[in-house]
C-alpha positions as CSV (number, residue, x, y, z in Angstrom):
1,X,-64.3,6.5,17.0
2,X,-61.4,8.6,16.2
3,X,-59.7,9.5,13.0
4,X,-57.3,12.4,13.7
5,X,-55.7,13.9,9.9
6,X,-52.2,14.9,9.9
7,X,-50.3,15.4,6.6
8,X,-51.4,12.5,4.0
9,X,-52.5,9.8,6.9
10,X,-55.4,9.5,8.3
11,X,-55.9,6.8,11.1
12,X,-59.1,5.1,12.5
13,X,-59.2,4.2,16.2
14,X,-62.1,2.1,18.0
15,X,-62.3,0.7,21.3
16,X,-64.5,-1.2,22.5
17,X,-65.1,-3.8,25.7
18,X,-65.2,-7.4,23.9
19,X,-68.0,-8.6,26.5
20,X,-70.0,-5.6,25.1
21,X,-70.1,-7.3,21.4
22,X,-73.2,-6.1,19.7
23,X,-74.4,-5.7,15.7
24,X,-74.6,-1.8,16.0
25,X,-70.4,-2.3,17.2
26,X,-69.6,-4.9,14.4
27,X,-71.8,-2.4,11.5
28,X,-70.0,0.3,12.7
29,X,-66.7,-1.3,12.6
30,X,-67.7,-2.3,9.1
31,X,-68.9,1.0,7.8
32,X,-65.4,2.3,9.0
33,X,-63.2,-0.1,6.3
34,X,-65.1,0.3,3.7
35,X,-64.8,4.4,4.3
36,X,-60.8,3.7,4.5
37,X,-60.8,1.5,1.6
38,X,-62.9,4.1,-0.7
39,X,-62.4,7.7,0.9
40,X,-59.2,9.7,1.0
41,X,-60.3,11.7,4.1
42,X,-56.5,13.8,3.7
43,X,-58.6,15.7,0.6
44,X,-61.5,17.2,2.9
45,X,-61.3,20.3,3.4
């Protein structure tokens, strides 16, 4: 995972191989939006 903070954006990248599917992937994945939907990461420090 990636989230690189420039300005007032922050983006989230993941890559993964779809034949390598597997719950620790999808929680992660999940853990990931709700961070973006709750957390301004552009006000850490």
């Amino acid at each position: 995972m990636f989230v690189p903070l420039a300005g007032e954006r922050a983006e989230t990248f993941m890559a993964w191989h779809p034949a390598r599917d597997r719950q620790a992937v999808r929680n992660l994945r999940d853990v990931a939006a709700e961070l973006a939907a709750t957390i301004d990461l552009t006000e850490a420090g």
